[in-house]
C-alpha positions in Angstrom: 0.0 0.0 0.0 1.1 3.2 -0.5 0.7 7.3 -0.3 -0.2 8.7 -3.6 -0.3 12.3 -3.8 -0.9 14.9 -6.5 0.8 17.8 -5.9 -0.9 21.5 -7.4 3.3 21.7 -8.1 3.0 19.6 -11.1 4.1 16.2 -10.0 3.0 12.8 -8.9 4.4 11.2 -6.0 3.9 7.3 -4.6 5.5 7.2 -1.1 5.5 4.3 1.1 2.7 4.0 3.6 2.7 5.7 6.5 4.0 9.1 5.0 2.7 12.2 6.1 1.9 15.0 4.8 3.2 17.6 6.2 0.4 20.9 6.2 3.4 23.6 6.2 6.7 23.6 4.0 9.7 25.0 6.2 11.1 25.2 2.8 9.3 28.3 1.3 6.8 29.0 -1.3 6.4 26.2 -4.4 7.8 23.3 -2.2 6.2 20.4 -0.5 7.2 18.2 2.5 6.4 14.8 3.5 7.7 12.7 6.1 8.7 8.4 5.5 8.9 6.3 7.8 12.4 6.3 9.3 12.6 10.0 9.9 13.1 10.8 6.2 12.1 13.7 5.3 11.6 14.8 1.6 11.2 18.2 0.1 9.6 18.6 -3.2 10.7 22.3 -4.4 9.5 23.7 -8.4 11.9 25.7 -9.0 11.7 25.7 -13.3 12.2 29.8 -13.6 15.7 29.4 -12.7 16.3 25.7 -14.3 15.7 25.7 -18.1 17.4 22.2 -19.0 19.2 18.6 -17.7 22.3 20.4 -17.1 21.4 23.2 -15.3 19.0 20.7 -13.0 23.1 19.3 -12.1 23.9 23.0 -11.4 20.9 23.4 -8.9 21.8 19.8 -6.9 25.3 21.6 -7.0 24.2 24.6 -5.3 21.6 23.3 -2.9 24.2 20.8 -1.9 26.4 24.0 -0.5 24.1 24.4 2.4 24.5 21.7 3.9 28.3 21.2 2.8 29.4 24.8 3.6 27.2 26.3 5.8 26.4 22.8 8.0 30.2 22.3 7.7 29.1 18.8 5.6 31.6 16.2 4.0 30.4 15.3 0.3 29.4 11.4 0.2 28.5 11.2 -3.1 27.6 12.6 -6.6 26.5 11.8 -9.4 23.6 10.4 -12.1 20.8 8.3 -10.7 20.3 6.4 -13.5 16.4 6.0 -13.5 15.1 5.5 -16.8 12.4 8.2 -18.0 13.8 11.4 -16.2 17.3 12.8 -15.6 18.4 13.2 -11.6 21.8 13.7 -10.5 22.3 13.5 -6.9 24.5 15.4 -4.5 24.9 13.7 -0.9 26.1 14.9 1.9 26.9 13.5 5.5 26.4 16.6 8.2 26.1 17.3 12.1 24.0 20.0 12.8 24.5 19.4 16.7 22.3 16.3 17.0 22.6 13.3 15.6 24.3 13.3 12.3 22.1 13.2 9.3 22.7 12.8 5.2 20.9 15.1 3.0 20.7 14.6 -0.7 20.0 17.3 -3.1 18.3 15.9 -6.2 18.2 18.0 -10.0 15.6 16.1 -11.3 14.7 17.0 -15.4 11.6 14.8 -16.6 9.1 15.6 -19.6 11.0 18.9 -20.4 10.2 19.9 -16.6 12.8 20.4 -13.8 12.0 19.6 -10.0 14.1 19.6 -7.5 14.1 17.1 -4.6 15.9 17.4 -0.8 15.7 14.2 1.2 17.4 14.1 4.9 17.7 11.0 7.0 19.5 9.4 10.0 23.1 8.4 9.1 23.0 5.1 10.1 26.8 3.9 10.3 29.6 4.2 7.3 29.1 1.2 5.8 25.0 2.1 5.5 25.7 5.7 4.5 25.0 6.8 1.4 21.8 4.8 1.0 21.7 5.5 -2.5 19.1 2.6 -3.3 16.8 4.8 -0.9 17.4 7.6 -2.5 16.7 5.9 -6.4 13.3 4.5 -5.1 12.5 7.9 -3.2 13.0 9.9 -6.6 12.1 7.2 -9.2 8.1 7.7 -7.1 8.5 11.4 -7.8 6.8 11.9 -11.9 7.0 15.2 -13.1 3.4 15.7 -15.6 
């Protein structure tokens, strides 16, 4: 079973069960937030004034990414192409503290049916030979369709 939403954003999502919706993006106008189980929390941002093609989708990861590697003092995990067939998504992953438990964010270009969406997912850092969970991460943007 799982959580299908349609988003007034332009895109599609089916996330696992349990996922939440959550009422009020901390993330600003034109995004979305939903929570997965395991304290992953995705953030769903349109963002296709500034992002014209597949490239500049890899410049936006690239620059979202600097929040959490510069100003969150972040080591860079990994980067790189996705691979999911249909859409475009290169990924940027980073492993930060932010004075709690240490978390990985990944900051997702995503271009798909001439469209550009960007994606932010934070979870838990497990341990180093968990982290990145890039298999989460495919299945977590591969339920993401941008219509």
């Amino acid at each position: 079973m799982s959580v299908h939403i349609e988003s007034p954003l332009g895109f599609t999502a089916d996330f696992p069960e349990h996922t939440q919706v959550l009422d009020d993006s901390t993330a600003g106008p034109n995004s979305g937030q939903y929570g997965l189980p395991g304290g992953v929390l995705v953030t769903v941002i349109k963002d296709d004034t500034s992002v014209q093609d597949a490239p500049q989708a890899n410049g936006w990861a690239h620059l979202m990414a600097g929040y959490y590697l510069e100003d969150r003092g972040g080591t860079l995990l990994a980067e790189g192409e996705l691979d999911l067939p249909g859409k475009a998504a290169y990924a940027v992953v980073a492993g930060y503290d932010d004075g709690g438990p240490a978390k990985v964010a990944a900051t997702v270009g995503v271009w798909e049916s001439n469209r550009f969406i960007g994606v932010v997912v934070v979870w838990p850092y497990l341990d180093p030979e968990a982290e990145p969970r890039l298999d989460m991460l495919k299945e977590i943007v591969a339920a993401i369709n941008v219509g």
